[in-house]
C-alpha positions as CSV (number, residue, x, y, z in Angstrom):
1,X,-15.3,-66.0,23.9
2,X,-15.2,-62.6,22.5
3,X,-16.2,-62.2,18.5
4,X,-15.0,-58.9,17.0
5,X,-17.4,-58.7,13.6
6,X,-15.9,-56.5,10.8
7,X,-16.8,-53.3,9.8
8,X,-19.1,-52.9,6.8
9,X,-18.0,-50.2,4.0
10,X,-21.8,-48.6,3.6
11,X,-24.4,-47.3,5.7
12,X,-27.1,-46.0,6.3
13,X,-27.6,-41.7,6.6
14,X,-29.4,-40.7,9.9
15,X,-32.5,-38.9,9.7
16,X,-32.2,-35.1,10.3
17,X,-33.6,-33.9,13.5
18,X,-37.0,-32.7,13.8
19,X,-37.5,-30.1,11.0
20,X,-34.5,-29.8,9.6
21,X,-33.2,-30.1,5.7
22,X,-31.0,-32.9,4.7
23,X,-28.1,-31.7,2.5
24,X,-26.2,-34.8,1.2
25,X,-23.3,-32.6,0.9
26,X,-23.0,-31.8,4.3
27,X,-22.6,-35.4,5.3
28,X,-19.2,-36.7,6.4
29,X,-18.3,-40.1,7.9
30,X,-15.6,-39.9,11.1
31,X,-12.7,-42.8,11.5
32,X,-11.7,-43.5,14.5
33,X,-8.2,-45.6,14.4
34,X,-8.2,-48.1,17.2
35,X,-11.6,-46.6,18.3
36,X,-9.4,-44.3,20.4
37,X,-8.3,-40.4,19.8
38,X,-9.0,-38.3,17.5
39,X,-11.4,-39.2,14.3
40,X,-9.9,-38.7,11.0
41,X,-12.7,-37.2,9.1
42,X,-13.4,-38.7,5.5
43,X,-13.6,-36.3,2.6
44,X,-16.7,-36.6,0.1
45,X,-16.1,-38.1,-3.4
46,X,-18.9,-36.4,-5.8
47,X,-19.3,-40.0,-7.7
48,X,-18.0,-43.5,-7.0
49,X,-15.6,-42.8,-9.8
50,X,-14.0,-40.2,-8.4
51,X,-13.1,-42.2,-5.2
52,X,-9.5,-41.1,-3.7
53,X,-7.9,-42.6,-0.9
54,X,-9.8,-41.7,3.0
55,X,-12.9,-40.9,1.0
56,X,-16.8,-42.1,0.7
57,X,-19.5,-41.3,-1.5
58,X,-23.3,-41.1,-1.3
59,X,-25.6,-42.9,-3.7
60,X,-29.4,-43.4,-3.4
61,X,-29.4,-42.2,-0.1
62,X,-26.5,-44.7,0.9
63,X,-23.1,-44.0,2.3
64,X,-20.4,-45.8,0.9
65,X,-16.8,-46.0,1.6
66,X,-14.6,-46.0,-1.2
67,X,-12.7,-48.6,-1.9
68,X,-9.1,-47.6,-0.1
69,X,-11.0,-46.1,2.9
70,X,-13.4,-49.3,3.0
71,X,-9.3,-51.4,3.0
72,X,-8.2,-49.2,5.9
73,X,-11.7,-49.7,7.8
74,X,-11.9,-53.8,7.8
75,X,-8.0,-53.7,8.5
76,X,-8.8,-52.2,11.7
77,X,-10.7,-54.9,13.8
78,X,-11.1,-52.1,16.5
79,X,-12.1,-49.0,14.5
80,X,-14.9,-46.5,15.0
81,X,-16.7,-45.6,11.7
82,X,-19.9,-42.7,12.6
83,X,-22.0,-40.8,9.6
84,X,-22.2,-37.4,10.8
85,X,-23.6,-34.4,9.7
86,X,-21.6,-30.8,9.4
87,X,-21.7,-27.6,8.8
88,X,-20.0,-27.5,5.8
89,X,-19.8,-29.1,2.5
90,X,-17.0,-32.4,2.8
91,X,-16.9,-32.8,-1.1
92,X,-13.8,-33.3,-2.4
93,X,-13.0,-32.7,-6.2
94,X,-10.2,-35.0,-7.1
95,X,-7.4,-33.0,-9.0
């Protein structure tokens, strides 16, 4: 018997590598439909009132999706969620 569990809507940041800075606004979270192809990268909201749709924010240290994104993620019972760090900032000001 096989037991898909569903995916939870916050985690946890990973520790920067040895020596480096963390910059919370450099942290983006990666959805992977199906848990195949390419990852749709979700965009940064600055508060958890400024969530939009495909978007996550960061409180206390904490990743959460918002509440749209966090829909899309337990609707797919084979999705790929990863915390990642970039290059650049992935905040998104809502218009």
């Amino acid at each position: 018997m096989v037991v898909k569990a569903q995916l939870a809507c916050d985690f946890d940041i990973p520790m920067p590598v040895d020596g480096q800075q963390l910059d919370l606004s450099k942290v983006a979270v990666a959805y992977t439909k199906g848990g195949v192809g390419a990852p749709l990268q979700f965009v940064q909201a600055p508060t958890s009132a400024a969530c939009q749709a495909n978007a996550f924010y960061i409180e206390n240290n904490h990743t959460y999706l918002c509440p749209d994104a966090c829909q899309t993620v337990k609707a797919d019972s084979s999705a790929k969620v990863d915390v990642v760090f970039t290059c650049g900032s992935t905040i998104s000001i809502p218009k």
